[in-house]
Residue, then its C-alpha position, 0 to 999 in steps of 0.5 A: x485528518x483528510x485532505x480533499x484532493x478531488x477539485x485539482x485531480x483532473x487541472x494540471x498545474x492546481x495546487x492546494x495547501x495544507x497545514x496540520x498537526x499530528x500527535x505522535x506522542x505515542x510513537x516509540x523509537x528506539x525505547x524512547x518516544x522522542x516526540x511529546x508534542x504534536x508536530x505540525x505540518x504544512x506545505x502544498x499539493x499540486x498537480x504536475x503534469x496529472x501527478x500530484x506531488x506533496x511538498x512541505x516540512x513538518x516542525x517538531x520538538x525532538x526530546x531524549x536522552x542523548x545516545x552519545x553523551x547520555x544527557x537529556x535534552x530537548x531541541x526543534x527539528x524540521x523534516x522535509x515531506x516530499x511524497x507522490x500522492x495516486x488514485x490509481x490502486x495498481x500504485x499502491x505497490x509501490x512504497x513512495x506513492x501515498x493512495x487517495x481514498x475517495x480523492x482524499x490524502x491520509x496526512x497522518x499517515x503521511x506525517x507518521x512515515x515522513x517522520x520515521x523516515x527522517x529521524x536519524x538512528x541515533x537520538x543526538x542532543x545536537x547533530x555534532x554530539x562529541x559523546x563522553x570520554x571512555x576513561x573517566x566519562x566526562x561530557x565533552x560537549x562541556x570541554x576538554x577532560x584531564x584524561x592524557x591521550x593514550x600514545x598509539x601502540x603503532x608508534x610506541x617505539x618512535x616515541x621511546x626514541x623522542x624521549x632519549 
């Protein structure tokens, strides 16, 4: 989808909204394709000072297979969009600067980036994943396992001495 940009381009302090939805279905993150839905997002364009700044959130259903816990799951999340947007070619050297083709913003493509800059490296059921215990494999997200704690080779001797 296209944003026409071309009525704020020369009026510093305009501003225009948008609102979209992108499907990235077809996006493959570490072998999985975390997002079956088509994310939204929406925010506005304004002119500061001739330099149009894109501001906004994208909303999205992320769903996996947790890397930690190895459990699926399926949670919301909101990514922010905080891009520069130019109609100067000689900026197109510079990553962060989004080009307006014909005094129109690609918001796919800025969708499609802002989302693969913000995805975390691990997919997580939730951000504070507890994982798995490595002797028996229990989910410690569901609580404690009957596993005892391992002593530490570095105090093995202190403890021998508590035990006399």
């Amino acid at each position: 989808m296209k944003l026409e940009l071309t009525g704020i381009l020369d009026q510093p302090g305009a501003s225009v909204p948008f609102s979209t939805e992108v499907d990235l279905s077809g996006l493959d993150y570490g072998g999985q394709n975390p997002l079956p839905r088509p994310v939204s997002a929406s925010g506005t364009v304004r002119n500061t000072a001739g330099v149009l700044v894109m501001k906004g959130v994208i909303r999205a259903e992320l769903t996996g297979v947790c890397d930690r816990c190895a459990a699926d799951f399926s949670r919301e999340v909101d990514f922010p969009i905080d891009v520069v947007l130019s109609a100067d070619p000689s900026d197109e050297e510079d990553e962060s600067v989004f080009p307006l083709e014909g005094g129109c913003a690609d918001l796919e493509d800025i969708v499609r980036t802002a989302v693969v800059l913000n995805m975390d490296q691990k997919l997580l059921c939730r951000p504070d994943c507890k994982g798995v215990c490595f002797r028996c494999g229990k989910n410690l997200n569901e609580g404690p396992c009957g596993c005892g704690r391992e002593p530490d080779p570095r105090t093995a001797a202190l403890a021998r001495l508590l035990k006399k």
